[in-house]
C-alpha positions as a Markdown table, in Angstrom:
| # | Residue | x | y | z |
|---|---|---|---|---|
| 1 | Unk | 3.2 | -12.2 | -12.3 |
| 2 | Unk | 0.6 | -13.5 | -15.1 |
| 3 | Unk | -0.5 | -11.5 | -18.1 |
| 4 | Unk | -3.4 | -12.1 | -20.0 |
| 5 | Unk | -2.8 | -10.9 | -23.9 |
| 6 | Unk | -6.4 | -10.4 | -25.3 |
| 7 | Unk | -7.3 | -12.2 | -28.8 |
| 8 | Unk | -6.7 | -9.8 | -31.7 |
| 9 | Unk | -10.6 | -10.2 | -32.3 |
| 10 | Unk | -13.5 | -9.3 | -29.7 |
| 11 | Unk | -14.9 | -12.1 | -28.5 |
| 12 | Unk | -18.0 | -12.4 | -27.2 |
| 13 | Unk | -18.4 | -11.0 | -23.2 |
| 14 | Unk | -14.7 | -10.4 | -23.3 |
| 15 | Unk | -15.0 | -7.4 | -20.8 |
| 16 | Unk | -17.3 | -9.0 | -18.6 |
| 17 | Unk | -14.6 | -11.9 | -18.7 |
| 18 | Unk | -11.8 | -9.4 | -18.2 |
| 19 | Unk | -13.5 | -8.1 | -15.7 |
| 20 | Unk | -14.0 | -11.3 | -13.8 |
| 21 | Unk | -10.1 | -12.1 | -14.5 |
| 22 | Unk | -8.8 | -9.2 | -12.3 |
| 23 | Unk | -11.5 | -10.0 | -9.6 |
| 24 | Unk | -9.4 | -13.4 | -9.4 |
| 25 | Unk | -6.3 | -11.8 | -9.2 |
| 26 | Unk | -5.1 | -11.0 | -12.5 |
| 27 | Unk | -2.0 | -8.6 | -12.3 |
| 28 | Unk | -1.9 | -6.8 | -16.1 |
| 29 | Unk | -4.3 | -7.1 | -19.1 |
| 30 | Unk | -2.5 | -6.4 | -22.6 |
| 31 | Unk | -4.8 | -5.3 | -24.9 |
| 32 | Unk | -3.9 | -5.9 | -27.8 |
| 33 | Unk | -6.8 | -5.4 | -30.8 |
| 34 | Unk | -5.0 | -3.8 | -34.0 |
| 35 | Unk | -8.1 | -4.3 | -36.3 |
| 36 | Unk | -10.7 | -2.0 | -33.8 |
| 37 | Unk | -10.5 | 1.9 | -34.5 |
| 38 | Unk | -9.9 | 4.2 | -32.1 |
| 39 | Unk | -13.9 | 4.4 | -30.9 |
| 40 | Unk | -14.4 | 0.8 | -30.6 |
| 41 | Unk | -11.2 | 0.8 | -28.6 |
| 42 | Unk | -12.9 | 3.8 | -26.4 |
| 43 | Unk | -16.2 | 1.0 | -25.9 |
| 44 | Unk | -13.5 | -1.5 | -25.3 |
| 45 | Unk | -11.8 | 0.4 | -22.2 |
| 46 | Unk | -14.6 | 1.4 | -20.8 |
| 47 | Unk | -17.1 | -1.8 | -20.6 |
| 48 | Unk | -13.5 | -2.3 | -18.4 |
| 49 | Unk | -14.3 | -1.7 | -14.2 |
| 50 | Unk | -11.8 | 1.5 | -13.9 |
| 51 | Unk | -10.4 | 0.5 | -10.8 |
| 52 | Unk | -8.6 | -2.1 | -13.4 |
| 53 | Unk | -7.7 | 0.6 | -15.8 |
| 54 | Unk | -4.1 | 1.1 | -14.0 |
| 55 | Unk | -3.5 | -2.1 | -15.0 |
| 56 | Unk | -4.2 | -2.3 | -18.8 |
| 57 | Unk | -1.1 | -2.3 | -21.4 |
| 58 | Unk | -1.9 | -0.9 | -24.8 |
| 59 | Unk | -0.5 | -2.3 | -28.0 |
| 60 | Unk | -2.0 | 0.7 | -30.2 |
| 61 | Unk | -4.4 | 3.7 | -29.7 |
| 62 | Unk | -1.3 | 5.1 | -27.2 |
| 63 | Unk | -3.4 | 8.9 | -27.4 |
| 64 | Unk | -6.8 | 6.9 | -25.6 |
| 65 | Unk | -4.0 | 6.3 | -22.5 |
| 66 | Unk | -4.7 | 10.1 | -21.1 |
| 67 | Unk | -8.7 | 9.3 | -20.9 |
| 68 | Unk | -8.2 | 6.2 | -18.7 |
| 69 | Unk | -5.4 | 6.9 | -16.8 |
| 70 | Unk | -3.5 | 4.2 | -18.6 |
| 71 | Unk | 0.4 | 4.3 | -17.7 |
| 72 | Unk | 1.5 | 1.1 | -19.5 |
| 73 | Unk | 2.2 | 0.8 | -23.1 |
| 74 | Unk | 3.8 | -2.5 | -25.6 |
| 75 | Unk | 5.9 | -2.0 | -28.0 |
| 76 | Unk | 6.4 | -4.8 | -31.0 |
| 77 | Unk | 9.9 | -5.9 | -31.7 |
| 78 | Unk | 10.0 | -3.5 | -35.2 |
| 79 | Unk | 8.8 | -0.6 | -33.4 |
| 80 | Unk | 11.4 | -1.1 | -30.7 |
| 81 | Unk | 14.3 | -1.5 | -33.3 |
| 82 | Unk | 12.3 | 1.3 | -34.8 |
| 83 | Unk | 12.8 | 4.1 | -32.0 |
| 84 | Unk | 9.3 | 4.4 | -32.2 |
| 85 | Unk | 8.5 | 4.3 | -28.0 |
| 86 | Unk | 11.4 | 6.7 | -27.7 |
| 87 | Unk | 9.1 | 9.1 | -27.1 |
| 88 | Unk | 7.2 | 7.4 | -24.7 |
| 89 | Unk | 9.5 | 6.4 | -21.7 |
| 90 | Unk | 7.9 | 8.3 | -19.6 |
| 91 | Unk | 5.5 | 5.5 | -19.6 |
| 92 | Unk | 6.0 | 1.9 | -18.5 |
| 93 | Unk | 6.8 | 0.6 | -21.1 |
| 94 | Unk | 7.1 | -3.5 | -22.6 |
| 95 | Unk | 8.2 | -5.2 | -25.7 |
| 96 | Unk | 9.0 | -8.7 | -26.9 |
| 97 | Unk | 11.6 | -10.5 | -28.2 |
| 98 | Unk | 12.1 | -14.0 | -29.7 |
| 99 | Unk | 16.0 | -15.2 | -28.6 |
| 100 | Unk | 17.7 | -14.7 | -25.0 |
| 101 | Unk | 20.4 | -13.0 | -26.6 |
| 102 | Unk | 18.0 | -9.9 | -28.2 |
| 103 | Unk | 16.9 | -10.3 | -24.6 |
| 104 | Unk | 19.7 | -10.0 | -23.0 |
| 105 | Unk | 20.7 | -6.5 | -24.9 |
| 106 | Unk | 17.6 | -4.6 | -24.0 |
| 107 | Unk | 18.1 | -1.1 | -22.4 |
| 108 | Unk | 16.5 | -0.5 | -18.8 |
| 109 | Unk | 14.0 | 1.5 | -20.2 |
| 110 | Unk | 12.2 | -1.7 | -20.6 |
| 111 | Unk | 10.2 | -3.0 | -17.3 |
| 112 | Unk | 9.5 | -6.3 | -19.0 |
| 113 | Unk | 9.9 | -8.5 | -22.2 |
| 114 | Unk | 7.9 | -11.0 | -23.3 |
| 115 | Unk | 10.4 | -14.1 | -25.0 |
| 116 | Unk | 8.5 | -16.4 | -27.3 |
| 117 | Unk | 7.4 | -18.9 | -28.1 |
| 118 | Unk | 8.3 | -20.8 | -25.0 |
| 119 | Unk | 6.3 | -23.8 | -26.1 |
| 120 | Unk | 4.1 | -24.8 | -29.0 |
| 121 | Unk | 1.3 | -22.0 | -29.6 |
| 122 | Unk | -1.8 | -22.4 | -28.6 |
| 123 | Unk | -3.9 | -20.1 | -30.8 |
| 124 | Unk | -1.1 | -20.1 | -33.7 |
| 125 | Unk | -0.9 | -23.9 | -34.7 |
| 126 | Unk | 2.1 | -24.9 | -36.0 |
| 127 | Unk | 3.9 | -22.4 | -34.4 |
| 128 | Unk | 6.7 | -23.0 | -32.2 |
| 129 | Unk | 6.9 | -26.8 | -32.3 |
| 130 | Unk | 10.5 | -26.5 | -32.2 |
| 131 | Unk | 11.8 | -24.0 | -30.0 |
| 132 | Unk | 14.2 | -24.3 | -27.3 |
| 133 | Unk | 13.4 | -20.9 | -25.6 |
| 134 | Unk | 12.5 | -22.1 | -22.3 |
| 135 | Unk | 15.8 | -24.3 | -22.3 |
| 136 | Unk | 17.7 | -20.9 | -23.6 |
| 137 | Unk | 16.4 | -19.0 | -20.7 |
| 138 | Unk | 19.2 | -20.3 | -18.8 |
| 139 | Unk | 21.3 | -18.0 | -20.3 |
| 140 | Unk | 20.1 | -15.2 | -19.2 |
| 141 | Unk | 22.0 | -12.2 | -17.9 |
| 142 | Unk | 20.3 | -9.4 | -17.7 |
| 143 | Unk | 18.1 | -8.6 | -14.4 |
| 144 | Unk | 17.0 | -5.1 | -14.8 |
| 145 | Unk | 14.4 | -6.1 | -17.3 |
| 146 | Unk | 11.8 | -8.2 | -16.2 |
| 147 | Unk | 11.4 | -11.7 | -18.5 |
| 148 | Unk | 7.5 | -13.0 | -19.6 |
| 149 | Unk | 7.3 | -16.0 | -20.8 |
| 150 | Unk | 4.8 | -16.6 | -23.9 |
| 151 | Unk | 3.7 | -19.1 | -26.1 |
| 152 | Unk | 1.4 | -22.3 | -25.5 |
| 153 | Unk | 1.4 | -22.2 | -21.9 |
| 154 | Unk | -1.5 | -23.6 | -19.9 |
| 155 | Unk | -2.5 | -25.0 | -16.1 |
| 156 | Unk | -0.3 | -28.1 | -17.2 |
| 157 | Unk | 2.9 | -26.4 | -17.9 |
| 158 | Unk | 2.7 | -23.1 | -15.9 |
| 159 | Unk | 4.8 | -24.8 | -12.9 |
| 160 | Unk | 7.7 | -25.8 | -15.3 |
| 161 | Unk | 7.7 | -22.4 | -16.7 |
| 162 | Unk | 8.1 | -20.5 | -13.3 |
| 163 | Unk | 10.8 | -22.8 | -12.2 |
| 164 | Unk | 13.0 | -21.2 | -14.8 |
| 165 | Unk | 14.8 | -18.4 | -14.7 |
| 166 | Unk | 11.3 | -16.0 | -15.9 |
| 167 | Unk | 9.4 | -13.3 | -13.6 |
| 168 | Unk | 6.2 | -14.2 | -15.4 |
| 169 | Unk | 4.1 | -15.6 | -17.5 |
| 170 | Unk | 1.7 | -14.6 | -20.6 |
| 171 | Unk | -1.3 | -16.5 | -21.3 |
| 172 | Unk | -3.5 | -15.9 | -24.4 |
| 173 | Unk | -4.7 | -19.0 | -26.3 |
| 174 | Unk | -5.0 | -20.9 | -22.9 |
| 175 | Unk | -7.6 | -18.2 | -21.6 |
| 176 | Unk | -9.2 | -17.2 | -24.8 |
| 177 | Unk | -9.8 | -20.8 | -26.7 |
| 178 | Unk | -11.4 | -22.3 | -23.8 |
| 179 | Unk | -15.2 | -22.4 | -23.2 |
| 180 | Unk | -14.1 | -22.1 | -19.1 |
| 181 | Unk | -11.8 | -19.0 | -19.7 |
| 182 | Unk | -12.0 | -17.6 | -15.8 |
| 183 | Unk | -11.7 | -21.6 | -14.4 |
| 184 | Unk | -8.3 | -21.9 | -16.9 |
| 185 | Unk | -7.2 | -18.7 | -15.1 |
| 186 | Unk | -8.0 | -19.9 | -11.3 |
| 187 | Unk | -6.2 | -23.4 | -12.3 |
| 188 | Unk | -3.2 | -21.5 | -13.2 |
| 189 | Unk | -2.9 | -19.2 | -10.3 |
| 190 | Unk | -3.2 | -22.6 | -8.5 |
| 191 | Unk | -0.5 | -24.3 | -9.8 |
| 192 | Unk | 2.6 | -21.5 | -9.2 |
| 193 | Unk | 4.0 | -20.5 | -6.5 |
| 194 | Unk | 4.8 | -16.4 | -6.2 |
């Protein structure tokens, strides 16, 4: 599985780019924009080809979900330890964590976690120069939630990332700070094997 994570700021032909990204194959679009209110959000979704729309995640706005027939909702690791999607697991819900043992304790209410940073970020510099996360993934244990990998992957380290023990892969500053976003996207599909 890869997810594209969309930059916290629109960028320009974003939905015509997210668009394109499904058309190649994309399998789940997190949309994550906490600075747009809840009518830019509405213009967001729906510049958005519908026939995509069962496959977008929402990291806020969780009331526009009902208008798009939007089943899949993100969760950040304080409103997880929060309670806050308690009321929401009638959803699909995701969430991430940042160590394989947090990882490791999640509940099955979860269908997925992103763990991060598995290498150094892409569009955060500086950030995760030193983690061992893709060497602690070995340690996992739990198989009822789903594991995403996150953090500075690209079409030159995808491969190693899917030969660990992970059912997928995020990709945000790979996509998103390239001039050639949809070519990035086809590269990686490439290079993995499903």
């Amino acid at each position: 599985m890869i997810i594209v994570i969309t930059p916290e700021e629109v960028v320009q032909n974003e939905t015509e780019i997210i668009n394109e990204l499904f058309q190649e194959g994309l399998n789940l679009l997190h949309i994550r924009k906490p600075f747009i209110n809840s009518e830019e959000m509405t213009d967001f979704i729906q510049k958005i080809d519908s026939k995509f729309h069962q496959k977008l995640v929402l990291h806020s706005h969780y009331d526009l979900a009902k208008d798009f027939n939007i089943s899949r909702f993100n969760f950040r690791e304080v409103d997880r330890q929060n309670g806050l999607f308690q009321s929401f697991t009638d959803k699909i819900i995701s969430t991430s964590v940042h160590d394989i043992e947090t990882f490791n304790l999640l509940s099955e209410d979860w269908e997925y976690a992103f763990i991060s940073p598995v290498f150094p970020s892409i569009s955060k510099k500086g950030y995760g120069e030193n983690s061992n996360i893709l060497n602690d993934i070995k340690k996992r244990d739990h198989q009822n939630v789903q594991l995403i990998a996150l953090g500075g992957i690209n079409e030159n380290n995808i491969k190693e990332v899917f030969e660990s023990e992970v059912d997928g892969v995020a990709l945000l500053g790979a996509i998103w700070g390239n001039d050639e976003p949809l070519g990035v996207f086809k590269k990686c599909r490439q290079n993995v094997i499903y």
